[in-house]
C-alpha positions as CSV (number, residue, x, y, z in Angstrom):
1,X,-4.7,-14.3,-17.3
2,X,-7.0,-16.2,-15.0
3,X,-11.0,-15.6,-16.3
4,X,-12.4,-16.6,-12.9
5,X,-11.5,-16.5,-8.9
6,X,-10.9,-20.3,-9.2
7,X,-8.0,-19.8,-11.7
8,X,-6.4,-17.1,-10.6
9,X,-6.6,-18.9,-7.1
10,X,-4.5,-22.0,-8.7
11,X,-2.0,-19.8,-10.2
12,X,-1.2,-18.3,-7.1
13,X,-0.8,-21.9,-5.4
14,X,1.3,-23.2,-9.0
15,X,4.2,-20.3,-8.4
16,X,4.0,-21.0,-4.7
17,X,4.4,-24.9,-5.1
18,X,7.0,-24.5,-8.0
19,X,9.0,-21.9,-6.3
20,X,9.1,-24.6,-3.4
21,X,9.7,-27.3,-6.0
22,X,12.9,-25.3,-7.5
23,X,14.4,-24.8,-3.7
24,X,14.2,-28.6,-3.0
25,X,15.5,-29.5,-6.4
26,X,18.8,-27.2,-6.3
27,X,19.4,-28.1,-2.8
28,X,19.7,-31.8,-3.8
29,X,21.7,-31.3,-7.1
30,X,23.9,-28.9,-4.5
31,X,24.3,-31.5,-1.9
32,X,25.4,-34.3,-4.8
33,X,27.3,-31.9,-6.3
34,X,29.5,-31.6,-3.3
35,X,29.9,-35.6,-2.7
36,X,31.0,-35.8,-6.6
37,X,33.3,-32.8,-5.3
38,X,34.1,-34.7,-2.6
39,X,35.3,-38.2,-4.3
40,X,37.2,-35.8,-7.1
41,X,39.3,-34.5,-4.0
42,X,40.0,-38.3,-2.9
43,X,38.5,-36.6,0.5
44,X,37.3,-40.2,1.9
45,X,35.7,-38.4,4.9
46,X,34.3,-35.5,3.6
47,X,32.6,-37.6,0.7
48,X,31.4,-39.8,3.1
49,X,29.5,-36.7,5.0
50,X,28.1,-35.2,2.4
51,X,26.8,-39.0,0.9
52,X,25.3,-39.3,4.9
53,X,23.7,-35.7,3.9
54,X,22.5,-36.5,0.9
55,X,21.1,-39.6,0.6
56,X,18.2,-38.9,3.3
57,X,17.7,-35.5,1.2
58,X,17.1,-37.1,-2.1
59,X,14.7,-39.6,-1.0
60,X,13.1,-37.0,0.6
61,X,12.9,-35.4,-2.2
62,X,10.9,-38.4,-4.4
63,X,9.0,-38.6,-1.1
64,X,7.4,-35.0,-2.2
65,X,7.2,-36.2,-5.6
66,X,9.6,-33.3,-6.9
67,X,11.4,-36.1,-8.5
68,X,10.3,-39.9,-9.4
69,X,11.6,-42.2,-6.5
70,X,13.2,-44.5,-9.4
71,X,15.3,-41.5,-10.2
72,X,16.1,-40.7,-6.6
73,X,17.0,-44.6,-6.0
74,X,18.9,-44.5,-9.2
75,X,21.3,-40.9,-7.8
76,X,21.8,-42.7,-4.5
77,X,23.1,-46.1,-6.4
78,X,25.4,-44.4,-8.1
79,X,26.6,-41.9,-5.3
80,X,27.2,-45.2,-3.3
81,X,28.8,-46.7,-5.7
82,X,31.3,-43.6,-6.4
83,X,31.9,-43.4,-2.7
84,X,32.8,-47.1,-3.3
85,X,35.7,-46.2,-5.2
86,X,37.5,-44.4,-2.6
87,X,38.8,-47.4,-0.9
């Protein structure tokens, strides 16, 4: 529990910001989820949607610094390089 207005003024931002956080997070694990789902299916143009969705959304993502951009450049390698395999 917060001792003084200050502290209990940051909390209230922290759960804002991390509730935030969580949304941005899930929807980017959701939206590579569905490209992996995508390549599984050998659906050449539905993977190739959802990769055109995704990869704005993750680097997005590291833009916000939810996640660290040589993660997010390290999710969109390897997404490319899956959708690669579909030839």
């Amino acid at each position: 529990m917060a001792n003084h207005k200050s502290a209990a003024k940051r909390n209230r931002q922290s759960e804002v910001r991390r509730a935030r956080n969580m949304h941005v997070r899930s929807t980017m694990r959701t939206l590579v989820k569905q490209v992996r789902e995508a390549v599984t299916a050998e659906n050449k143009e539905l993977a190739q949607a959802a990769f055109e969705k995704a990869v704005p959304y993750i680097s997005k993502t590291a833009t916000k610094g939810i996640i660290h951009k040589a993660t997010a450049s390290r999710k969109i390698s390897r997404l490319t390089k899956l959708i690669n395999t579909l030839n």
